[in-house]
Biopython code that builds the backbone (N, CA, C, O; Angstrom):
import numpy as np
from Bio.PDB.StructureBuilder import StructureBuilder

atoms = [
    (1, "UNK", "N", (-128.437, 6.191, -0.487)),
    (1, "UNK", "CA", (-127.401, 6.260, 0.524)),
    (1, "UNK", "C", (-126.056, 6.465, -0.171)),
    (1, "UNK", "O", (-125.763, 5.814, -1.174)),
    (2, "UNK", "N", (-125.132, 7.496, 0.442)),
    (2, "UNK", "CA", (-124.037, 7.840, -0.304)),
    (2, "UNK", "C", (-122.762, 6.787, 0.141)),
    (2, "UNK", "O", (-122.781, 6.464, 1.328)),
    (3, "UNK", "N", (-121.918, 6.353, -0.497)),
    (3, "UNK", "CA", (-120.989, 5.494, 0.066)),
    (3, "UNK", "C", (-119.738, 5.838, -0.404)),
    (3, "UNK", "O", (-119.869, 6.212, -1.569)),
    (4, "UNK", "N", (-118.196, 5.905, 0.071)),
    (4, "UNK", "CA", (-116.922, 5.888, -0.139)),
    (4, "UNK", "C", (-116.654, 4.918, -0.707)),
    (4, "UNK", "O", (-117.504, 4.052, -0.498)),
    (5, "UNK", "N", (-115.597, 4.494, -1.572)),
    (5, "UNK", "CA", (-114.535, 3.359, -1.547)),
    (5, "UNK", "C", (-115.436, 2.777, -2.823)),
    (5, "UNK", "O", (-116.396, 3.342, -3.349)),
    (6, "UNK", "N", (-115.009, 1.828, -3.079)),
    (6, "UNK", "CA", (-115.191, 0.633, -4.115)),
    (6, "UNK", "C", (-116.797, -0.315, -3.792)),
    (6, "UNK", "O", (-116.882, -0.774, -2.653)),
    (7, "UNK", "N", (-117.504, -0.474, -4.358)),
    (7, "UNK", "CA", (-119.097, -1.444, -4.507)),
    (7, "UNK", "C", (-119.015, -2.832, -5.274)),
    (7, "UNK", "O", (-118.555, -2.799, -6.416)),
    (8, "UNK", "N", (-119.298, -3.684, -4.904)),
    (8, "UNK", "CA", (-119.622, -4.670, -5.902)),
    (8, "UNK", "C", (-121.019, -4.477, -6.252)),
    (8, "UNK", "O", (-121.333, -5.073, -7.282)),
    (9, "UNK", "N", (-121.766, -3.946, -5.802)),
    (9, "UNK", "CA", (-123.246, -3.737, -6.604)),
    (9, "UNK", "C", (-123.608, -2.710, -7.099)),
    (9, "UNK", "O", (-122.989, -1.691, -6.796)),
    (10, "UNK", "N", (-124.709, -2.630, -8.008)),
    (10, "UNK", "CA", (-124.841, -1.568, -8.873)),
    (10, "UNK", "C", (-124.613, -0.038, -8.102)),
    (10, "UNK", "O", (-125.063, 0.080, -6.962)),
    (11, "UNK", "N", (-123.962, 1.034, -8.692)),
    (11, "UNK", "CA", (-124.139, 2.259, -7.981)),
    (11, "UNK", "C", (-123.753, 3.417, -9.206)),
    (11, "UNK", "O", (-123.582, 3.182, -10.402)),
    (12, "UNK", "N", (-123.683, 4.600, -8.572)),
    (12, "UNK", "CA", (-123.763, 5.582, -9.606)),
    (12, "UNK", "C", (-122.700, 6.485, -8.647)),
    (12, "UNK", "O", (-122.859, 6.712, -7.447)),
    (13, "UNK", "N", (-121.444, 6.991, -9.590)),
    (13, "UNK", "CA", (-120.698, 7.823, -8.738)),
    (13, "UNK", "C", (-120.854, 9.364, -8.988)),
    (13, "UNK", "O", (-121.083, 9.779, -10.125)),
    (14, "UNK", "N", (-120.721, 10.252, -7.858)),
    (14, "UNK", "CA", (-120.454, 11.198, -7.876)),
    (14, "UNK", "C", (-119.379, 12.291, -7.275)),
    (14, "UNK", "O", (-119.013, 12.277, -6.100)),
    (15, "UNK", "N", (-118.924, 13.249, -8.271)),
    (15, "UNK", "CA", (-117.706, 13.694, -7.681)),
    (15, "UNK", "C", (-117.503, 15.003, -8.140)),
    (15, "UNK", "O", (-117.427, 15.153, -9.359)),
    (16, "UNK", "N", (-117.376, 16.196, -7.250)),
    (16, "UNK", "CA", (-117.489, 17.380, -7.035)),
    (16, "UNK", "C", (-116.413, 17.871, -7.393)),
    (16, "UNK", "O", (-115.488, 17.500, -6.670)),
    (17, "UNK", "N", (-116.017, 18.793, -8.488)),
    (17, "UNK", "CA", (-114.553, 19.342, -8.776)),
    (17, "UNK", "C", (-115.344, 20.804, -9.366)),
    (17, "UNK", "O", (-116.419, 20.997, -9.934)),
    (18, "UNK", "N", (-113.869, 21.981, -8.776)),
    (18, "UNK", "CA", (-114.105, 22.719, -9.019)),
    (18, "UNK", "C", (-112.404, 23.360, -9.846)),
    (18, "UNK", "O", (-111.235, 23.069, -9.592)),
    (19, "UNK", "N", (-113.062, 24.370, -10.939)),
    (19, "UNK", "CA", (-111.559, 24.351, -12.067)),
    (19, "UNK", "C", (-111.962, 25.678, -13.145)),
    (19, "UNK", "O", (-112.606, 25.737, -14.193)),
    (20, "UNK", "N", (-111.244, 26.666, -12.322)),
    (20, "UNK", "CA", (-111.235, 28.214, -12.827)),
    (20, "UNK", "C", (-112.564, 28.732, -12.463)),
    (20, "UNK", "O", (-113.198, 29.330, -13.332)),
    (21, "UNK", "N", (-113.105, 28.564, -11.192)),
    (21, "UNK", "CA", (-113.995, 29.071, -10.694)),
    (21, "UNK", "C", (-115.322, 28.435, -11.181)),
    (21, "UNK", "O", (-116.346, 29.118, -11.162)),
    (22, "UNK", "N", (-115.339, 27.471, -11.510)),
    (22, "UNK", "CA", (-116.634, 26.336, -12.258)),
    (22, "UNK", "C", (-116.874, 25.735, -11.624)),
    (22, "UNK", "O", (-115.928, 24.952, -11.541)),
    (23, "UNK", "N", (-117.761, 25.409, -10.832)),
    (23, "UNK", "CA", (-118.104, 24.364, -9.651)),
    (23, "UNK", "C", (-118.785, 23.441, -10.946)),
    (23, "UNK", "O", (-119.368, 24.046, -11.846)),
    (24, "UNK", "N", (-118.666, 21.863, -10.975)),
    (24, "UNK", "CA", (-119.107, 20.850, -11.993)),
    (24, "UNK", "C", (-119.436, 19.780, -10.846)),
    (24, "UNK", "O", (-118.777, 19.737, -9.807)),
    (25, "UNK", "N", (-120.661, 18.797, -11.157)),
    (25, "UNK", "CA", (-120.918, 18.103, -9.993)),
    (25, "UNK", "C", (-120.865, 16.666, -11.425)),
    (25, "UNK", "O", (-121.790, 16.297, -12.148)),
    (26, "UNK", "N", (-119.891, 16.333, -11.393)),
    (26, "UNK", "CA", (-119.395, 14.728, -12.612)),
    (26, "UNK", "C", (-120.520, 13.862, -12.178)),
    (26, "UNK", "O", (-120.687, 13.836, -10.959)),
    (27, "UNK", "N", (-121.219, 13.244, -12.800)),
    (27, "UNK", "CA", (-122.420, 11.683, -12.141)),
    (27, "UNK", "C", (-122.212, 10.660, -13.278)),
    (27, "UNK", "O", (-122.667, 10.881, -14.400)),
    (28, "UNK", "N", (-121.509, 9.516, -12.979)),
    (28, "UNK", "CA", (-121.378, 8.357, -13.610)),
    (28, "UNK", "C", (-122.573, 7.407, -13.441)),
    (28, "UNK", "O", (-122.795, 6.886, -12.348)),
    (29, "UNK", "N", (-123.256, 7.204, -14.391)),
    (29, "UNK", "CA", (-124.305, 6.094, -13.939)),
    (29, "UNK", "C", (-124.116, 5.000, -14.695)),
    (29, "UNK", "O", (-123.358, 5.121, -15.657)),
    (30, "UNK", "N", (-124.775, 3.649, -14.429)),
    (30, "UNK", "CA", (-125.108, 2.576, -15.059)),
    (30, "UNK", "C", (-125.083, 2.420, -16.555)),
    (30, "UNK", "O", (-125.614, 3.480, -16.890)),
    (31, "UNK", "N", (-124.813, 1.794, -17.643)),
    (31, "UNK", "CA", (-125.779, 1.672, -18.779)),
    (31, "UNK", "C", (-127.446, 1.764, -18.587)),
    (31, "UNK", "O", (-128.262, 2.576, -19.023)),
    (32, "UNK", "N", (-127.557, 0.849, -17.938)),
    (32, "UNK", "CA", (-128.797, 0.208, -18.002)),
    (32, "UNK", "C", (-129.826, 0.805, -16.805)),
    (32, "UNK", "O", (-130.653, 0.140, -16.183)),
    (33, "UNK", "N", (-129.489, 2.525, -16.626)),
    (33, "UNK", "CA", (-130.169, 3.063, -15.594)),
    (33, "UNK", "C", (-131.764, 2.745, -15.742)),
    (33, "UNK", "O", (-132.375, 2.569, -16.797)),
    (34, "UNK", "N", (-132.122, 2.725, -14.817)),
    (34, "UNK", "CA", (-133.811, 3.200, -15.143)),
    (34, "UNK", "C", (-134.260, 4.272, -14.573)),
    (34, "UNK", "O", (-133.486, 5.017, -13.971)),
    (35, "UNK", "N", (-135.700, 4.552, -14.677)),
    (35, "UNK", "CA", (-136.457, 6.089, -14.163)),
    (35, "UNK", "C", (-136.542, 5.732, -13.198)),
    (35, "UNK", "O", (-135.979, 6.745, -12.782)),
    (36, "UNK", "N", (-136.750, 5.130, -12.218)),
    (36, "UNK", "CA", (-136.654, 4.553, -10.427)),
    (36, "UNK", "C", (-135.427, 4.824, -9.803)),
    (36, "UNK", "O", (-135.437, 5.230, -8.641)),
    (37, "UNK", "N", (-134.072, 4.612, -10.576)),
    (37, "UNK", "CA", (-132.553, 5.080, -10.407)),
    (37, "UNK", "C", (-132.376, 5.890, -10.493)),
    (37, "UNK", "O", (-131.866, 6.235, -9.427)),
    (38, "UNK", "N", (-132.453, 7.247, -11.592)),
    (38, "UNK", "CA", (-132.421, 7.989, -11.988)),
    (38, "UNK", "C", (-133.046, 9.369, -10.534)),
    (38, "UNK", "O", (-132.412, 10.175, -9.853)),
    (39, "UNK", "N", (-134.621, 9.004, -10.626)),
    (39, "UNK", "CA", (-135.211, 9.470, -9.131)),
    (39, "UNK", "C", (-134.495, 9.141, -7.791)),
    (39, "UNK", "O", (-134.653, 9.880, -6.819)),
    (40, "UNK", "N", (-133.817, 8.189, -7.744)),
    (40, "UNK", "CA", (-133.142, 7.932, -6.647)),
    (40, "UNK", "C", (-131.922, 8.814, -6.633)),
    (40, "UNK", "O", (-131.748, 9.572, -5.678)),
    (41, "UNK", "N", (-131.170, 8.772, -7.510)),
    (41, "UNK", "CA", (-129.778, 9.770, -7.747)),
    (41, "UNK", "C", (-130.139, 11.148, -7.907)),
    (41, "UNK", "O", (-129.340, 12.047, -7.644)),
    (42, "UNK", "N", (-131.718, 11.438, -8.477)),
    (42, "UNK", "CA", (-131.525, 13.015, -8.648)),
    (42, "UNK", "C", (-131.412, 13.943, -6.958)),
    (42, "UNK", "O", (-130.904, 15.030, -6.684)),
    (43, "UNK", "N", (-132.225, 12.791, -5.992)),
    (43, "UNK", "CA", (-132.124, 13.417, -4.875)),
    (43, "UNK", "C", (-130.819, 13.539, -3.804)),
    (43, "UNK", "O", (-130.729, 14.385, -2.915)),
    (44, "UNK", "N", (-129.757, 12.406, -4.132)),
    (44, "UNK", "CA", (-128.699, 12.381, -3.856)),
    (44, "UNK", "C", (-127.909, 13.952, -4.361)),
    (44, "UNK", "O", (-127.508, 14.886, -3.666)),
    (45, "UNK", "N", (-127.903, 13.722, -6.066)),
    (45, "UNK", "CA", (-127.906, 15.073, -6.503)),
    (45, "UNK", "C", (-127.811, 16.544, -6.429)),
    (45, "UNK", "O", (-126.970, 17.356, -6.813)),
    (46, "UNK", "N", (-129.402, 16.664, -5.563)),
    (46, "UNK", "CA", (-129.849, 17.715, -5.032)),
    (46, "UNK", "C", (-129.563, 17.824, -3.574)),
    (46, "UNK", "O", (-129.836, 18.930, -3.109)),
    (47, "UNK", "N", (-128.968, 16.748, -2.545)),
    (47, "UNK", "CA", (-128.697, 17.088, -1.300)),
    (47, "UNK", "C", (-127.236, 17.285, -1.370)),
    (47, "UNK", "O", (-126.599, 17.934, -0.540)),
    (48, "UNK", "N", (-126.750, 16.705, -2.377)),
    (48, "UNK", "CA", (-124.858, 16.732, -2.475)),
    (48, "UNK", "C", (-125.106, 18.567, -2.637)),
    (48, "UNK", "O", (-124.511, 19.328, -1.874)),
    (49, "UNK", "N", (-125.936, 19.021, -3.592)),
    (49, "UNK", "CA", (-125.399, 20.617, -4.252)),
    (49, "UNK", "C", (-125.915, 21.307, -3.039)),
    (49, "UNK", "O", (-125.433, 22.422, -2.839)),
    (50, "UNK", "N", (-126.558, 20.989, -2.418)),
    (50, "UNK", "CA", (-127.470, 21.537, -1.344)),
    (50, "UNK", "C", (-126.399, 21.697, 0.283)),
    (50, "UNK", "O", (-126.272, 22.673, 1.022)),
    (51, "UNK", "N", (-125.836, 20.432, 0.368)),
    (51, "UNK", "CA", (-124.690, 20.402, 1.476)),
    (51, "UNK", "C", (-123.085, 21.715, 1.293)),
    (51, "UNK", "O", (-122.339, 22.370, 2.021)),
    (52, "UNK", "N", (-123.310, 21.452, -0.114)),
    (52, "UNK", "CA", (-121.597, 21.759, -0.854)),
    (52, "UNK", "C", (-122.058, 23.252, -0.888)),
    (52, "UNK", "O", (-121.257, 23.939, -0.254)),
    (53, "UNK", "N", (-123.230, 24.086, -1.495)),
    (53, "UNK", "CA", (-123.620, 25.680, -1.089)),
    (53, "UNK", "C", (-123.946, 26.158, -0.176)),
    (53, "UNK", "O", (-123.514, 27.261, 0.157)),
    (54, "UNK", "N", (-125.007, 25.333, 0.683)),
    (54, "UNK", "CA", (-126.067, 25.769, 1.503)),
    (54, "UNK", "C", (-126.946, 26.389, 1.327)),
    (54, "UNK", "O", (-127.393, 27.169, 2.169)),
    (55, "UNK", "N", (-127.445, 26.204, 0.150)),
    (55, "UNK", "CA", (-128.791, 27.039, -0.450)),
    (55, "UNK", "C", (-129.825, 25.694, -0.505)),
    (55, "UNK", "O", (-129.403, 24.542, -0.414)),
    (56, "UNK", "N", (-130.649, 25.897, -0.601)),
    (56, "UNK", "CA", (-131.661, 25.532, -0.981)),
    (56, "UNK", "C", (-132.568, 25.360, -2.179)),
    (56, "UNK", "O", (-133.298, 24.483, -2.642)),
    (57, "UNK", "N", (-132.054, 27.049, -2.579)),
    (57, "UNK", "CA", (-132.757, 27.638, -4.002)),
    (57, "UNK", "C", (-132.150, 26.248, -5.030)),
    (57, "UNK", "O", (-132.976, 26.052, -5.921)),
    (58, "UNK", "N", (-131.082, 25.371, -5.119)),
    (58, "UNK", "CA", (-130.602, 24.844, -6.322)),
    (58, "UNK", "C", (-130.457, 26.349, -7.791)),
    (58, "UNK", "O", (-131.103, 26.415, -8.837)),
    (59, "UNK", "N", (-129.534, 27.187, -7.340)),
    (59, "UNK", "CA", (-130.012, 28.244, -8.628)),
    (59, "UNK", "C", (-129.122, 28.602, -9.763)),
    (59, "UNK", "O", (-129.183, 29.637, -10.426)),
    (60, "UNK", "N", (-128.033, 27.313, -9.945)),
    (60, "UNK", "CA", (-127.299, 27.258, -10.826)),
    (60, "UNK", "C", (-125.775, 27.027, -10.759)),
    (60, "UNK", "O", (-124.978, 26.682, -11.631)),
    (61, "UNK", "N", (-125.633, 27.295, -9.587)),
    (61, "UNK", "CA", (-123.913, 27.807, -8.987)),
    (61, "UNK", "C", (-122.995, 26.616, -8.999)),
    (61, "UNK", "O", (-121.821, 26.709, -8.643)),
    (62, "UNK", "N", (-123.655, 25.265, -9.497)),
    (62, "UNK", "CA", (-123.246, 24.017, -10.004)),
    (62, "UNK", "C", (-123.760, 23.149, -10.879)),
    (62, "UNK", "O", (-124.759, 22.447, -10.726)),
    (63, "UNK", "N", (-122.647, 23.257, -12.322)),
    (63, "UNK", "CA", (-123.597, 22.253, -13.166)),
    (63, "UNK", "C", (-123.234, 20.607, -12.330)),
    (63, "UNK", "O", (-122.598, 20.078, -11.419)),
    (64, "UNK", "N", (-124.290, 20.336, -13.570)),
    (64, "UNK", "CA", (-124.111, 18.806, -12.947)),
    (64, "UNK", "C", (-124.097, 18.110, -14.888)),
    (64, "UNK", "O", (-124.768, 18.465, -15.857)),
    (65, "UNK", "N", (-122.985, 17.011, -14.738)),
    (65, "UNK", "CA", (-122.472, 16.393, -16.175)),
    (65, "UNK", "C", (-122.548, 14.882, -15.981)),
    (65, "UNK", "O", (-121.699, 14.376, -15.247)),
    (66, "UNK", "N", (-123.443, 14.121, -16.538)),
    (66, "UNK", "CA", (-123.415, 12.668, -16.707)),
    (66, "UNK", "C", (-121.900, 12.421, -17.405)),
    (66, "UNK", "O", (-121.344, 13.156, -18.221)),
    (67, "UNK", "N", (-121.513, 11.430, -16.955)),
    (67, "UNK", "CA", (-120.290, 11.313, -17.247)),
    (67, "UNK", "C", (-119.933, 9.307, -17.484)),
    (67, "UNK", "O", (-120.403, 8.625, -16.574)),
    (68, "UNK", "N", (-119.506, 8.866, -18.121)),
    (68, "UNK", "CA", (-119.345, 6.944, -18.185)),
    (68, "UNK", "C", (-118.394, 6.773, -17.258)),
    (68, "UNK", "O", (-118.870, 5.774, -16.719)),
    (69, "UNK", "N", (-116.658, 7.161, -16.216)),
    (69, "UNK", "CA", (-116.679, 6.544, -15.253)),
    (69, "UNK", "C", (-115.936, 7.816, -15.214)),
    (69, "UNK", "O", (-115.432, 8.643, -15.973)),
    (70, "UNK", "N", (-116.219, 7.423, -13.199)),
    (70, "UNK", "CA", (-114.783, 8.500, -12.502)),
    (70, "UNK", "C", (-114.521, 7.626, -11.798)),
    (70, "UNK", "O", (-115.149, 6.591, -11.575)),
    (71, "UNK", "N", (-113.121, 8.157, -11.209)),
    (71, "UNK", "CA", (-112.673, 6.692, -10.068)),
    (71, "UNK", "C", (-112.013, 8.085, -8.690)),
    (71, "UNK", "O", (-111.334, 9.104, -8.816)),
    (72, "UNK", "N", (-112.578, 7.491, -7.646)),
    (72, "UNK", "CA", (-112.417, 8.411, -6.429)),
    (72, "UNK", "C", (-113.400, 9.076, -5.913)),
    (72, "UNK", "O", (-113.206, 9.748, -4.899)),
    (73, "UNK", "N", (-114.781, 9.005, -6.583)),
    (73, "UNK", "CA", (-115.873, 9.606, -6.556)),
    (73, "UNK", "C", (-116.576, 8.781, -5.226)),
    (73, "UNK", "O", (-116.234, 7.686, -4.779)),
    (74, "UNK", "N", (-117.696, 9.698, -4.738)),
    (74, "UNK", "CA", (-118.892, 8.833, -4.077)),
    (74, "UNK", "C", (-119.721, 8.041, -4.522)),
    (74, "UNK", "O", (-120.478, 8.583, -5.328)),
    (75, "UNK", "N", (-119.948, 6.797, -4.321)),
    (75, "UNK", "CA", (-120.868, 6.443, -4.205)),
    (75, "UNK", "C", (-122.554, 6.027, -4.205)),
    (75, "UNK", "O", (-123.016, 5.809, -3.085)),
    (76, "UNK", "N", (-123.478, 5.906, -5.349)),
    (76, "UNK", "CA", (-124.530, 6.322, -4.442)),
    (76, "UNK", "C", (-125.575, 4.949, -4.842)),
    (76, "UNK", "O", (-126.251, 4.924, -5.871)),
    (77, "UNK", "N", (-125.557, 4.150, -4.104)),
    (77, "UNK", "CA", (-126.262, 2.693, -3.897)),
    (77, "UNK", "C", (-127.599, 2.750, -4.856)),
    (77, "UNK", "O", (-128.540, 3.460, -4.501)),
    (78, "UNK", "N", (-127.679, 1.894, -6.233)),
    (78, "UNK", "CA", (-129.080, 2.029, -6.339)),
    (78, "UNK", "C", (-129.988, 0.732, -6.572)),
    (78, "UNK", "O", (-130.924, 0.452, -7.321)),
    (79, "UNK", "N", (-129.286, 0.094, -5.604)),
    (79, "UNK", "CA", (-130.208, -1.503, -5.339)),
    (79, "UNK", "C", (-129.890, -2.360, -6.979)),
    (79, "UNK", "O", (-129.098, -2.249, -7.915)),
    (80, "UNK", "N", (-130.887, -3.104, -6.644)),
    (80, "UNK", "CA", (-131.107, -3.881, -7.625)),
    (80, "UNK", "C", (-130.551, -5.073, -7.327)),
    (80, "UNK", "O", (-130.627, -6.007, -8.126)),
]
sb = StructureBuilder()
sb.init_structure("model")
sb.init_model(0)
sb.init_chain("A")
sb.init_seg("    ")
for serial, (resi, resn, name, xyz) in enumerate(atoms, 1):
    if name == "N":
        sb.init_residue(resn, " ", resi, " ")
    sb.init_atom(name, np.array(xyz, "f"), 0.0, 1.0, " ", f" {name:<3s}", serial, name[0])
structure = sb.get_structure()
C-alpha cells in the first residue's frame, strides 16, 4: 500500500523525478530489507512505472535506483 507524509513503521520510499529528459524512479529501502519486502516493493515498483507511462510492456522508459534516503517521496508500507 502506497502512503504520503511521514511513517513510524518500517517502509520503503519512492520518488519519481525526471532531469534532461531521464525519467529515474529513486527507491529508498530499509537496511535490513528482506526477499518478502523486496517482492512486496517490486510490485509497488511496477504499478508506480505502469500508472506514470501507461504501458504495460515495463520497456525501459524508467530506470529505477536504490537509493539510502529521500525525503518527500511515497511511501510504501512493508509490515513488520
Amino acid at each position: 500500500m502506497a502512503t504520503t507524509g511521514t511513517a513510524t513503521s518500517r517502509t520503503a520510499a519512492l520518488q519519481l523525478e525526471k532531469i534532461v529528459g531521464r525519467q529515474t524512479l529513486n527507491v529508498s529501502v530499509p537496511r535490513d530489507i528482506t526477499e518478502k519486502d523486496f517482492a512486496r516493493l517490486g510490485k509497488s515498483i511496477v504499478e508506480t512505472i505502469r500508472n506514470h507511462t501507461g504501458c504495460n510492456c515495463l520497456s525501459g522508459v524508467i530506470d529505477v535506483v536504490l537509493r539510502d534516503d529521500l525525503r518527500g517521496a511515497i511511501n510504501v508500507e512493508l509490515g513488520g
